[in-house]
RODREN-776966 format. One record per atom (N, C-alpha, C, O): x, y, z; residue in one letter. Coordinates in steps of 0.05 Angstrom, whole numbers, padded with zeros to 5 digits, always signed. Layout:
N
XYZA
...
//
This chain:
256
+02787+00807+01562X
+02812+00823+01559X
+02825+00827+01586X
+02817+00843+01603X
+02845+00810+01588X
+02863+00824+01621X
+02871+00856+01614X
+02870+00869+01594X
+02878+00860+01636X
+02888+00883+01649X
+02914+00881+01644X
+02930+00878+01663X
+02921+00884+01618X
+02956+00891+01609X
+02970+00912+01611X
+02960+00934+01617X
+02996+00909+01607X
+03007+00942+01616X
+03009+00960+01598X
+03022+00981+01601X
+02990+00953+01563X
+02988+00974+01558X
+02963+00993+01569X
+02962+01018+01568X
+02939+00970+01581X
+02914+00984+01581X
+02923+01001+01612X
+02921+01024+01621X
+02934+00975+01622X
+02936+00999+01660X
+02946+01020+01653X
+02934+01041+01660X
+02973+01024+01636X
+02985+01059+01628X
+02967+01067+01621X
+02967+01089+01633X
+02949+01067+01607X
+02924+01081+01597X
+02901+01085+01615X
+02888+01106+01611X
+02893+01067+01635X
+02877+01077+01653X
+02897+01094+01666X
+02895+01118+01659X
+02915+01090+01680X
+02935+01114+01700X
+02926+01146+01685X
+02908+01161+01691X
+02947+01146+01663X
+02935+01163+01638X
+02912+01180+01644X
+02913+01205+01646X
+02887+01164+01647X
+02864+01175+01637X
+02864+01188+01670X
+02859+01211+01676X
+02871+01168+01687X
+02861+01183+01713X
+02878+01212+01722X
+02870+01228+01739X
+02897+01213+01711X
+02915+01235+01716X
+02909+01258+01705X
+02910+01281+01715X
+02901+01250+01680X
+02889+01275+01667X
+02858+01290+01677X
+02850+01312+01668X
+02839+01269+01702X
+02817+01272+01707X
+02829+01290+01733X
+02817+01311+01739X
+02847+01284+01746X
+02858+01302+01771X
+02862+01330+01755X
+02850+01350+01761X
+02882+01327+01731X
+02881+01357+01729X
+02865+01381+01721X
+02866+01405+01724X
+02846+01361+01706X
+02821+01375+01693X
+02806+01383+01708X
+02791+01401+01703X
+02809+01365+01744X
+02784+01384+01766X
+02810+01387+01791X
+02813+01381+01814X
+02821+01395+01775X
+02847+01407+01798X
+02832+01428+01824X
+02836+01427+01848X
+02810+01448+01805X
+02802+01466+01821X
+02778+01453+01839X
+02758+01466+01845X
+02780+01429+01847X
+02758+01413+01865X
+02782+01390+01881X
+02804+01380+01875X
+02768+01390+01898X
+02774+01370+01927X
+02774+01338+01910X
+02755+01327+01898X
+02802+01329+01912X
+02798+01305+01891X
+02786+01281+01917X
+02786+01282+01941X
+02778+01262+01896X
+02766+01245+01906X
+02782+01211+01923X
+02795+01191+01915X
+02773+01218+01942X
+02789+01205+01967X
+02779+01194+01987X
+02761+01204+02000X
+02794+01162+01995X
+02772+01144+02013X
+02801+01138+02041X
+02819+01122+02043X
+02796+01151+02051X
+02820+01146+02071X
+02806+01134+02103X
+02795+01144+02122X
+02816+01100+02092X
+02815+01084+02107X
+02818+01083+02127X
+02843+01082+02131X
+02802+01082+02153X
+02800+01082+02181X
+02815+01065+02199X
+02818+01067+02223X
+02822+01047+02185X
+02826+01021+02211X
+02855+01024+02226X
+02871+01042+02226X
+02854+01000+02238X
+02876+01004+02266X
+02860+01016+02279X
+02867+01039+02283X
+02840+01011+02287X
+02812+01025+02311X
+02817+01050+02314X
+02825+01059+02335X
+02814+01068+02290X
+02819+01098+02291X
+02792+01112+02296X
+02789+01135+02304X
+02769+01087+02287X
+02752+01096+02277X
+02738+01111+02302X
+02734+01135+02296X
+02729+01105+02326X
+02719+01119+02346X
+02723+01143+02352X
+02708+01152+02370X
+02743+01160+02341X
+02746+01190+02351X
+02740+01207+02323X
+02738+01232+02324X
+02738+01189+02297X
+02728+01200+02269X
+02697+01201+02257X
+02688+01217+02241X
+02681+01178+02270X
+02661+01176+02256X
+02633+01183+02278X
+02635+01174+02301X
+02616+01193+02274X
+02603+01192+02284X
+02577+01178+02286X
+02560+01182+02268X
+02572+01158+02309X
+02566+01133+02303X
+02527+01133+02309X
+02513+01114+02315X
+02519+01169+02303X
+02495+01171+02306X
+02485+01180+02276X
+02464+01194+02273X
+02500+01173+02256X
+02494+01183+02229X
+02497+01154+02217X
+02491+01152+02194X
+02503+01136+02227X
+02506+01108+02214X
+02476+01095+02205X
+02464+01088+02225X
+02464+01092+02184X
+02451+01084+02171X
+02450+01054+02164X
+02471+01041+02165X
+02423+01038+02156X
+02434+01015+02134X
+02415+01022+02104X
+02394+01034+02101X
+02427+01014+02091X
+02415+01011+02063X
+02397+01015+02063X
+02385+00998+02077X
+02377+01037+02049X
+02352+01036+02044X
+02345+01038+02016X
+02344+01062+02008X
+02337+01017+01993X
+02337+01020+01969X
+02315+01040+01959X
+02316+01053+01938X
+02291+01043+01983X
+02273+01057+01967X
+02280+01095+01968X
+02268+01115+01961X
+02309+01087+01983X
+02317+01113+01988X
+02347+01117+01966X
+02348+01129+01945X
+02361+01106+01975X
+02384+01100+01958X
+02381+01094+01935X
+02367+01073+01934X
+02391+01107+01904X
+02387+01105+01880X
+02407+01077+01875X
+02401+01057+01861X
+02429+01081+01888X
+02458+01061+01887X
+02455+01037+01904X
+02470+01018+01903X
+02437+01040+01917X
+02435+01011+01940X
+02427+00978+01927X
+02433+00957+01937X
+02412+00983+01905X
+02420+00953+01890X
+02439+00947+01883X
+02445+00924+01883X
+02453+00963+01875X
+02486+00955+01861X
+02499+00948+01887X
+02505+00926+01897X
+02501+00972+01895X
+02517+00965+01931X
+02511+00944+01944X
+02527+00933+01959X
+02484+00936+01938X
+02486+00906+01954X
+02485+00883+01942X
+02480+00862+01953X
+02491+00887+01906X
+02494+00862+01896X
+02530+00851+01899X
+02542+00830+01902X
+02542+00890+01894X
+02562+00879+01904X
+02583+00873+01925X
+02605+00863+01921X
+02571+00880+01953X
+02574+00863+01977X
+02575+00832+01975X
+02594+00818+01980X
+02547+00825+01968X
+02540+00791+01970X
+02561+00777+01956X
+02571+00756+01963X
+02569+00795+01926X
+02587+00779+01909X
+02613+00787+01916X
+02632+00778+01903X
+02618+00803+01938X
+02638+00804+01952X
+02645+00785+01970X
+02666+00774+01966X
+02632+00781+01987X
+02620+00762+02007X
+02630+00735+01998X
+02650+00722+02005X
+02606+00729+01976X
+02616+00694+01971X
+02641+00691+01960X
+02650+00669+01962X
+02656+00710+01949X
+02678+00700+01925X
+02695+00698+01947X
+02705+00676+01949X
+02701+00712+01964X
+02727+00726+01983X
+02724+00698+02016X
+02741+00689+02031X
+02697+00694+02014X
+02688+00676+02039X
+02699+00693+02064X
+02717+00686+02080X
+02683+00721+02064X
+02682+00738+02086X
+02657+00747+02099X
+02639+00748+02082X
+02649+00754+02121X
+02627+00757+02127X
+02627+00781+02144X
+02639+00780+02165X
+02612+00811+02134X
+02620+00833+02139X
+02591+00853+02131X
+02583+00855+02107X
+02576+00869+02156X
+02557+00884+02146X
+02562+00906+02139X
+02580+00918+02152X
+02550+00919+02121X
+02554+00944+02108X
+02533+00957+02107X
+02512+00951+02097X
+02540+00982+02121X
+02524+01008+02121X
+02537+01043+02115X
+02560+01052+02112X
+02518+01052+02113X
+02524+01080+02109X
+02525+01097+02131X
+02514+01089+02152X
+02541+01131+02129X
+02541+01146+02147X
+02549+01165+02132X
+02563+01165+02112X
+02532+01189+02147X
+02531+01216+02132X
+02550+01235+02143X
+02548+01257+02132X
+02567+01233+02160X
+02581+01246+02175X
+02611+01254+02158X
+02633+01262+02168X
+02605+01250+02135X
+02635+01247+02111X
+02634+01274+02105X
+02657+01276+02112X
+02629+01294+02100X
+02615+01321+02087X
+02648+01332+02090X
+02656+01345+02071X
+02662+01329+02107X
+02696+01341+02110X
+02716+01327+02098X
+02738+01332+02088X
+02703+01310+02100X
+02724+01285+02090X
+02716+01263+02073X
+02733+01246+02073X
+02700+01258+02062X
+02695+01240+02043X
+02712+01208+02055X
+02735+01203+02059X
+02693+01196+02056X
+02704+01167+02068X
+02699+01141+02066X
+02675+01140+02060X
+02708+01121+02067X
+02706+01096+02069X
+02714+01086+02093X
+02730+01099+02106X
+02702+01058+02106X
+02728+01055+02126X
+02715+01019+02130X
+02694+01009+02123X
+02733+01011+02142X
+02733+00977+02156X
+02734+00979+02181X
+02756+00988+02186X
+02716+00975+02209X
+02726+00971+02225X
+02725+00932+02236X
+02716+00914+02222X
+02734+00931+02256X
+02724+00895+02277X
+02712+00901+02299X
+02705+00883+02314X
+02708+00929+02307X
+02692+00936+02329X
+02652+00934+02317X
+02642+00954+02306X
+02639+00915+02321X
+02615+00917+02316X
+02596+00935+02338X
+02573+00928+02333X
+02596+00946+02351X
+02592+00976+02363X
+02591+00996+02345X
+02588+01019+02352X
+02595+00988+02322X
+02597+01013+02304X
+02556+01001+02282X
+02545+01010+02262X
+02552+00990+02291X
+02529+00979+02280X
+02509+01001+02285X
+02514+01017+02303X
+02485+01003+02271X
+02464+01028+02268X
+02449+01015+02301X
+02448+00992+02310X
+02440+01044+02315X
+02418+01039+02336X
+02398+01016+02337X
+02380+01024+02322X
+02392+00996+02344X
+02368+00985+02342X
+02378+00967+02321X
+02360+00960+02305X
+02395+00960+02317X
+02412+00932+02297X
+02411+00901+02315X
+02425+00894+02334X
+02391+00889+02304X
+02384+00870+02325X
+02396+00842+02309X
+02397+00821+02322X
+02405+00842+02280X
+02416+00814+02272X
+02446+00803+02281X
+02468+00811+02273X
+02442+00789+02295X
+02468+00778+02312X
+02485+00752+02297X
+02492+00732+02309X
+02490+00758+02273X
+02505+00738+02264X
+02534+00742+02261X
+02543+00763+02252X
+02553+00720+02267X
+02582+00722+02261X
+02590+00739+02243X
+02583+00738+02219X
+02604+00757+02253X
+02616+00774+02225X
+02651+00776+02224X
+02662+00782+02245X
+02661+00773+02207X
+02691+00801+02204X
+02692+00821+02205X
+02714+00831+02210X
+02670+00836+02203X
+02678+00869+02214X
+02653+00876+02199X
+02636+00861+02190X
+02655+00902+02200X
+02644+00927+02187X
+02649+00945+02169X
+02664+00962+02177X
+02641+00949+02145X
+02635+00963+02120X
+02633+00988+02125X
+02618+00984+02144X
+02637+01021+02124X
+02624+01037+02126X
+02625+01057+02107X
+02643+01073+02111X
+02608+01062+02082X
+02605+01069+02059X
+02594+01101+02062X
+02570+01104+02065X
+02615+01126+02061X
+02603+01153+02055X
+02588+01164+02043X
+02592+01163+02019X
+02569+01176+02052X
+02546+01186+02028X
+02555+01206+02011X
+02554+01202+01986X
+02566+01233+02024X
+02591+01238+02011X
+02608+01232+01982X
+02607+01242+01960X
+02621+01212+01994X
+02644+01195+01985X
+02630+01182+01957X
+02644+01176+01937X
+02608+01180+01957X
+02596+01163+01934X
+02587+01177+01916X
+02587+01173+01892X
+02576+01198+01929X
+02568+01225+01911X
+02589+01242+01893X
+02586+01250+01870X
+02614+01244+01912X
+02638+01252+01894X
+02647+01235+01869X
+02653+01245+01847X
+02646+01215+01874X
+02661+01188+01861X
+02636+01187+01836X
+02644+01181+01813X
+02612+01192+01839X
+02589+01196+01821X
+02601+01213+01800X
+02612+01205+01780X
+02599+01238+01808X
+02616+01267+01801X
+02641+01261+01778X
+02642+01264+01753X
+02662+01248+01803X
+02688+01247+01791X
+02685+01224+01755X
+02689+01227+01731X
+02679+01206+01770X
+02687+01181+01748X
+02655+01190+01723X
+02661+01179+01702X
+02639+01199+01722X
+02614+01194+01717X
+02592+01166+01717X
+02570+01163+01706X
+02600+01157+01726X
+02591+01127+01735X
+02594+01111+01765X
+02609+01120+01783X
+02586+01100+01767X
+02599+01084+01803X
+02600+01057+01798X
+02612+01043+01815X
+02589+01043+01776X
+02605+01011+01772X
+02627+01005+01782X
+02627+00995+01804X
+02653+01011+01769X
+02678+01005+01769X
+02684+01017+01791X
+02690+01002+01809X
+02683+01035+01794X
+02691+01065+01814X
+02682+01055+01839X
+02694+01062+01860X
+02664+01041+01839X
+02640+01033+01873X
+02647+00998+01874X
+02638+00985+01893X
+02660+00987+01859X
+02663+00966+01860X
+02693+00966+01871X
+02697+00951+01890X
+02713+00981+01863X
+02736+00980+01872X
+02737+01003+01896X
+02758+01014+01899X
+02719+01009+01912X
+02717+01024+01935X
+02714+01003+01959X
+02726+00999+01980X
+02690+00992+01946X
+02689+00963+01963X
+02701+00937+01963X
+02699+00923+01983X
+02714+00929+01943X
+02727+00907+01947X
+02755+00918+01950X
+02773+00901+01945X
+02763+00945+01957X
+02785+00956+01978X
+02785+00952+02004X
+02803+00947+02019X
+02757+00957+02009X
+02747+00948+02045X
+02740+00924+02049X
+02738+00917+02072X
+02736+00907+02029X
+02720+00877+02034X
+02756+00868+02049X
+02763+00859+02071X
+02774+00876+02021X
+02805+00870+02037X
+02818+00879+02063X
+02836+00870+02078X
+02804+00895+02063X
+02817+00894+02103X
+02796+00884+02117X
+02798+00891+02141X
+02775+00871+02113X
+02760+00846+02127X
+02771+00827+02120X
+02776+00813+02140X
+02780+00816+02095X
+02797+00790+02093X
+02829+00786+02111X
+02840+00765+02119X
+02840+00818+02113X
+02855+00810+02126X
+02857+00811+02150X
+02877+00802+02161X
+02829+00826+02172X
+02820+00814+02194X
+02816+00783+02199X
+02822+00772+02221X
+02807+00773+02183X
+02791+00749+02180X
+02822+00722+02184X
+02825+00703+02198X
+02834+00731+02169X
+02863+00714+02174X
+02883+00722+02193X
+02902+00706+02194X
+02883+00746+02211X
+02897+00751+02218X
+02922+00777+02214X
+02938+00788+02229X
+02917+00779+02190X
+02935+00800+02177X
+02933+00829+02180X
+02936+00844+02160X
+02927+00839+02205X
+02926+00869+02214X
+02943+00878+02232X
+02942+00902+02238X
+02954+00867+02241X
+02976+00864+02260X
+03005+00890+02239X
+03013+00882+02217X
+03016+00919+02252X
+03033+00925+02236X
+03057+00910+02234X
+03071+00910+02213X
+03064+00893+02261X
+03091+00880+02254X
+03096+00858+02230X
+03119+00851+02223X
+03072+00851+02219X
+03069+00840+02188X
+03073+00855+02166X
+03072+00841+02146X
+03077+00879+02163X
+03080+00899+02145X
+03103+00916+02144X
+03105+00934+02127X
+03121+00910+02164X
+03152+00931+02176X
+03164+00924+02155X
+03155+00902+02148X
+03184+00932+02137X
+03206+00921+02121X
+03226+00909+02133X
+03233+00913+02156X
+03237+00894+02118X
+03262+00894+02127X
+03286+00904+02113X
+03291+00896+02091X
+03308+00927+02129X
+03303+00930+02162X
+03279+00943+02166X
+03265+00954+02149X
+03276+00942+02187X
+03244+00959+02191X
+03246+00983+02183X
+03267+00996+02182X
+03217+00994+02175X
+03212+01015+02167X
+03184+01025+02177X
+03170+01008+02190X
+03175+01049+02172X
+03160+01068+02187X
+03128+01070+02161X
+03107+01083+02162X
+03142+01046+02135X
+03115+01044+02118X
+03092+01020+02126X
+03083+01014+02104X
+03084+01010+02139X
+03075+00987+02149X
+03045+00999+02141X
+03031+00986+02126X
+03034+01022+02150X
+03003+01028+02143X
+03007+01030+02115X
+02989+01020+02102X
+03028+01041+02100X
+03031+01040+02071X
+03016+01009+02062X
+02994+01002+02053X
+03038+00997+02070X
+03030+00968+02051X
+03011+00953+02066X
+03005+00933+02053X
+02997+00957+02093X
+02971+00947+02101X
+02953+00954+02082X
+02937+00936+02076X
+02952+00982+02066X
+02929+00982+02053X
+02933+00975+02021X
+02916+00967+02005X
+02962+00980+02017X
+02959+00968+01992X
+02950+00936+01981X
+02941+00928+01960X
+02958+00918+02010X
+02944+00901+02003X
+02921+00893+02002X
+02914+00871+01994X
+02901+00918+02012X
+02876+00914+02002X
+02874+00920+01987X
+02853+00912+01980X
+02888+00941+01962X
+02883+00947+01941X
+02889+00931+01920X
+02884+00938+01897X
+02908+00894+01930X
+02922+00874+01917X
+02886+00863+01916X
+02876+00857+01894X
+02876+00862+01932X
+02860+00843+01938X
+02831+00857+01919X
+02814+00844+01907X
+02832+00890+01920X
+02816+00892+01900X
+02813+00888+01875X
+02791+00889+01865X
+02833+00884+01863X
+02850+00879+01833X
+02836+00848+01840X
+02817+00839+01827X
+02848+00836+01859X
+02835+00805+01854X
+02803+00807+01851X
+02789+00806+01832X
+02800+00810+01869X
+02762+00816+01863X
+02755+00829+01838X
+02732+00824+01833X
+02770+00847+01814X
+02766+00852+01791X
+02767+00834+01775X
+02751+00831+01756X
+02789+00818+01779X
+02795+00794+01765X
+02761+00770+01756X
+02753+00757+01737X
+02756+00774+01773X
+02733+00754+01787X
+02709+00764+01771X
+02694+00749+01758X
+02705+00808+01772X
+02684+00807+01760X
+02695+00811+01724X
+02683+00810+01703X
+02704+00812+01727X
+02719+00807+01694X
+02711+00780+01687X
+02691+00785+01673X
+02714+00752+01689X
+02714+00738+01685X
+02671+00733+01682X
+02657+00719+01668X
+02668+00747+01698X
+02636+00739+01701X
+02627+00758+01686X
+02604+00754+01676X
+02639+00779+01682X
+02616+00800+01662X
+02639+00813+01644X
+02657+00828+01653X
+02636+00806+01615X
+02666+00813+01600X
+02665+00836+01586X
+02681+00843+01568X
+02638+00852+01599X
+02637+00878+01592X
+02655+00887+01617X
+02668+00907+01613X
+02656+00877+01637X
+02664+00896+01659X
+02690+00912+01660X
+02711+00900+01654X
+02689+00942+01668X
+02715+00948+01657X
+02734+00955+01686X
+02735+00975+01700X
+02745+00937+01686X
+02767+00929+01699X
+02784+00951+01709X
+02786+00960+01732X
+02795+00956+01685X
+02818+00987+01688X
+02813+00996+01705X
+02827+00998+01725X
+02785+01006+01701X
+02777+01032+01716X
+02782+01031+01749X
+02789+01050+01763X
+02777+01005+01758X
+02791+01001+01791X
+02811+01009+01799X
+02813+01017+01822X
+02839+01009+01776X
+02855+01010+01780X
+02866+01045+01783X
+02884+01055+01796X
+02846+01057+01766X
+02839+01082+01763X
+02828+01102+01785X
+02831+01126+01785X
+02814+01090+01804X
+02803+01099+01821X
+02817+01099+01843X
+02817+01119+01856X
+02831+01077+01850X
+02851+01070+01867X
+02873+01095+01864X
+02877+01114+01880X
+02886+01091+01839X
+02898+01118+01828X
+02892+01147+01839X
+02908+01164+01847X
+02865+01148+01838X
+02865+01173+01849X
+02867+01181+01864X
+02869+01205+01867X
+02867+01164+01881X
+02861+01163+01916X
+02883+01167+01933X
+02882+01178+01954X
+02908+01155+01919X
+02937+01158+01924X
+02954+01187+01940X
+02948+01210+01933X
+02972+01181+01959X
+02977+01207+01972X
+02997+01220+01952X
+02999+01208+01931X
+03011+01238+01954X
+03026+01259+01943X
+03052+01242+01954X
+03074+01246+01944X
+03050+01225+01974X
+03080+01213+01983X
+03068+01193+01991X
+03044+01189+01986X
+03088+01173+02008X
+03072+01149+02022X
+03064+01159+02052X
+03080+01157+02071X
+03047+01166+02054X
+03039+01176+02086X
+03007+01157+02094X
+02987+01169+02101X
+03008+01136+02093X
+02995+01120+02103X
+02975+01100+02073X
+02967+01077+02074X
+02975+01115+02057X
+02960+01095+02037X
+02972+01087+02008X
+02960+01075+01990X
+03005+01100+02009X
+03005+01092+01985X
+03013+01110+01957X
+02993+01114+01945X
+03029+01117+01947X
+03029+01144+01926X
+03006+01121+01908X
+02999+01097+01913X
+02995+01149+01876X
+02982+01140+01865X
+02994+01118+01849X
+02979+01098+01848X
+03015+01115+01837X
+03028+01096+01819X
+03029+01072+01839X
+03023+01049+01831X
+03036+01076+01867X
+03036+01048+01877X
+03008+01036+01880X
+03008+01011+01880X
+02990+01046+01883X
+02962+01037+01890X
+02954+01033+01863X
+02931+01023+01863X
+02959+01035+01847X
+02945+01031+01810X
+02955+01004+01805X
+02945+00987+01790X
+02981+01002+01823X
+03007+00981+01805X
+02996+00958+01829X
+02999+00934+01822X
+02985+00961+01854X
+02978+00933+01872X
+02950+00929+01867X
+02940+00909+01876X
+02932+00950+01852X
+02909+00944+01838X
+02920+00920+01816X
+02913+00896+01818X
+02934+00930+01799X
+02948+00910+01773X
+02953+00883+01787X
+02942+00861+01782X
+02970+00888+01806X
+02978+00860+01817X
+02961+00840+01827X
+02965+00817+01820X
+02946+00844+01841X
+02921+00830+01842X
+02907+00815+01827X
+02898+00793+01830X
+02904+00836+01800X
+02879+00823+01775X
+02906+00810+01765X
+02900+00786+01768X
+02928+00809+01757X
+02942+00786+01742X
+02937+00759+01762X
+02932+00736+01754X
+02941+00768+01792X
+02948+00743+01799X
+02918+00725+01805X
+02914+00701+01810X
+02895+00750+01803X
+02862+00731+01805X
+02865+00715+01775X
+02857+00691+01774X
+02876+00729+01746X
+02873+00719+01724X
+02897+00688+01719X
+02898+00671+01701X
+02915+00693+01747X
+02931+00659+01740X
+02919+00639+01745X
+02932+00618+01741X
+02891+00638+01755X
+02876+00612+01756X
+02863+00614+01785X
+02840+00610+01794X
+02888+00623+01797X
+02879+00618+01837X
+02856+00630+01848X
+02851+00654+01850X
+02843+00612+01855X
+02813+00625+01868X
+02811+00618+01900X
+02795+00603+01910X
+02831+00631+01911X
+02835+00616+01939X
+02836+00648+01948X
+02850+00666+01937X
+02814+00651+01974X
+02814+00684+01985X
+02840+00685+02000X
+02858+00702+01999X
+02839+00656+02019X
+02867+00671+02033X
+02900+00660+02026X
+02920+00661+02042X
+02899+00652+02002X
+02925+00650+01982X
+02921+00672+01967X
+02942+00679+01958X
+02904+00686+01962X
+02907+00719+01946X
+02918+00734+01982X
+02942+00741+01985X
+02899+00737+02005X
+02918+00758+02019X
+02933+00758+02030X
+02938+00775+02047X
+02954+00727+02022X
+02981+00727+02024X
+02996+00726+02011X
+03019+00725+02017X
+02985+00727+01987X
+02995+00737+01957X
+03007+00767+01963X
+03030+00775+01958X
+02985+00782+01975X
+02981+00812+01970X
+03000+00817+01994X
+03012+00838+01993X
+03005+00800+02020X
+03030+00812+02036X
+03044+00803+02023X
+03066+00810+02033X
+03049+00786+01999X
+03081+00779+02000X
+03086+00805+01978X
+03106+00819+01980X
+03067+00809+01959X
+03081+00832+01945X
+03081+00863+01959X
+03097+00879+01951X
+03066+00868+01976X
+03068+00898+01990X
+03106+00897+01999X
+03122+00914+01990X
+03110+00881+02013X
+03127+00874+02034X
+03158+00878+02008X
+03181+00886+02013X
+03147+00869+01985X
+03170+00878+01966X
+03165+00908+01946X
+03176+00916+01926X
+03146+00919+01960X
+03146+00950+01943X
+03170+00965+01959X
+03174+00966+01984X
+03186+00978+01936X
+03202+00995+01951X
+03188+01030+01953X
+03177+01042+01935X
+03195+01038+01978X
+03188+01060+01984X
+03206+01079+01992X
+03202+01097+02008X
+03234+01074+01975X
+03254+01090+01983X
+03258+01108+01956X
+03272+01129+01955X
+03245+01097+01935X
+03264+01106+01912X
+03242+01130+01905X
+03220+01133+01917X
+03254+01148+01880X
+03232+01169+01881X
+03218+01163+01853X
+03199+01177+01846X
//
């Protein structure tokens, strides 16, 4: 079943109604680090890696890295950090200095993963599940390694024309194009998988205006955009994240 516009109105729907139902709680929110913000936010003595016999979520988390990994042809380590407790977080950096103490595997990478303990625990909470919910958290960040990986971090790729002051806007929505593609992908491989719900999560995450990530309707709608354009056939990573600048670059952010 694709991701049609009656089911996305219906995930939006469902997610709107989940904001108001825990109105009286801190909604759930991954506000992306990059543009090397990360050094004055994270603190890089709480950085962790995966420990399954510790972590309940760490098989899932690292099955879906790897199947992140091969589909996207990115290469990016991912770890945890406990330092989210204010802020609930996700983040991408290309500074590998952000790697755990005593990290001795020296292989080529695109960047860095960095998954809130926090952040995962809310998202537990919020969605009651972390499939969908933890799948579209990370293949949000796998997309700003793909667009390290090509080049595409640069804000003068993102200015409108005439220029405009949304450029971090549509930097991340195109990772949110690129998570929709990566849904596409596990749709196709598991046809239980429910799809929507990425688009849902994304949704929630959305600012109250565009102030760096995106209102929620735009981030639900470059979630959408993505999974149609993973479901037109194209399985090419970096023809999807130039897919995903060419449609950011046409979101308007003027209208209300």
């Amino acid at each position: 079943m694709s991701l049609n516009r009656r089911t996305f109105c219906l995930c939006l729907s469902y997610s709107l109604l989940c904001s108001v139902s825990k109105a009286n709680k801190e909604s759930v929110r991954s506000c992306n680090l990059s543009f090397d913000a990360m050094s004055s936010t994270v603190d890089r003595s709480t950085i962790t890696r995966l420990d399954p016999a510790r972590d309940d979520f760490a098989n899932g988390l690292g099955f879906i890295h790897l199947d992140l990994e091969s589909f996207l042809d990115v290469r990016y380590d991912t770890f945890l950090y406990a330092d989210d407790k204010d802020a609930p977080n996700a983040a991408f950096t290309a500074d590998l200095t952000f790697r755990p103490a005593g990290w001795t595997i020296d292989a080529p990478r695109d960047g860095i993963v960095l998954i809130g303990t926090h952040l995962i625990a809310e998202m537990r909470n919020y969605f009651g599940s972390l499939s969908a919910p933890l799948t579209a958290l990370c293949g949000h960040e796998a997309g700003h390694a793909l667009q390290a990986k090509h080049g595409l971090v640069d804000w003068h790729l993102y200015a409108g024309k005439p220029k405009d002051d949304f450029y971090p806007d549509r930097y991340e929505l195109c990772a949110d194009f690129i998570c929709g593609y990566y849904g596409a992908h596990r749709r196709k491989i598991d046809k239980s998988y429910r799809a929507a719900i990425q688009a849902a999560t994304q949704f929630s995450k959305g600012d109250h205006k565009p102030i760096g990530h995106g209102t929620p309707a735009q981030r639900g709608k470059a979630v959408e955009a993505g999974f149609q354009f993973g479901n037109s056939g194209v399985q090419d990573s970096k023809a999807a994240v130039e897919a995903g600048l060419q449609y950011v670059l046409g979101v308007d952010f003027t209208s209300k």
